[in-house]
LOTOR-927800 format. One line per 4 residues: number of its first residue (from 1); their letters; for each residue x, y, z of N, C-alpha, C. Coordinates in steps of 0.1 Angstrom, whole numbers. Example, Ala and Ser with C-alpha at 12.3 -4.5 7.8 and 13.67 -1.06 7.14 Angstrom:
BEGIN
1 = AS = 132,-57,78,123,-45,78,132,-33,78; 128,-22,71,137,-11,71,129,0,79 .
***
This chain:
BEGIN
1 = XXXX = -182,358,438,-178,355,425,-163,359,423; -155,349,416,-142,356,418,-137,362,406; -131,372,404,-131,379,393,-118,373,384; -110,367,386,-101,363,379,-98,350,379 .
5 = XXXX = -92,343,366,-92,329,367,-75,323,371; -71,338,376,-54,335,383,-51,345,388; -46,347,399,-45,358,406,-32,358,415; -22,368,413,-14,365,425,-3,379,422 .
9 = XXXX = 4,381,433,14,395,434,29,392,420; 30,401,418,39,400,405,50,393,409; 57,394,424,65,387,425,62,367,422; 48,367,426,48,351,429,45,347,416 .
13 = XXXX = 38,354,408,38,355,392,51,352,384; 60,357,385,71,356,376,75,340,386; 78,341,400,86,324,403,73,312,403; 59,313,400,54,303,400,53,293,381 .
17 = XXXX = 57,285,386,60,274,374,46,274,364; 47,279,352,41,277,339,28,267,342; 35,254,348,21,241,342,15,245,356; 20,253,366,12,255,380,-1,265,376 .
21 = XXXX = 6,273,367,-5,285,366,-10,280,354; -15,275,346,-18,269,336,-27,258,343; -22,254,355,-36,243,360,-42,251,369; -42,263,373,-50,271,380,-61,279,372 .
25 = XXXX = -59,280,358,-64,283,347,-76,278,343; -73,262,342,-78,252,339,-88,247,350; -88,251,363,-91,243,372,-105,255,374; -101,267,372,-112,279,369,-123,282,360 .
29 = XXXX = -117,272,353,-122,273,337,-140,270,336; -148,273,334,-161,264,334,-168,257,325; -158,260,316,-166,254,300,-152,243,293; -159,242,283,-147,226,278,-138,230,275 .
33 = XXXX = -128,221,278,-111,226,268,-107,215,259; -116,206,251,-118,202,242,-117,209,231; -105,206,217,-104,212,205,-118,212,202; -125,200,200,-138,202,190,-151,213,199 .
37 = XXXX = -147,215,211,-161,225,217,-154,237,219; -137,241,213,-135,254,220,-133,258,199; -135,251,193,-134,252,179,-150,251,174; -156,249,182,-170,250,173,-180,261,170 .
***
């Protein structure tokens, strides 16, 4: 089971690009990222 939905050393943290770690977020994610199902 992996315990985090992003994971990486503080250096690669601060140089990896926003929409990279933001689709690794997403790509983790297991439920909807739909307004109407994360709003309901």
């Amino acid at each position: 089971m992996q315990r985090a939905y992003y994971q990486a050393p503080i250096p690669n943290f601060l140089a990896d690009d926003e929409l990279f770690i933001i689709g690794q977020l997403v790509l983790s994610h297991d439920h909807a990222l739909e307004d109407l199902q994360r709003n309901a």
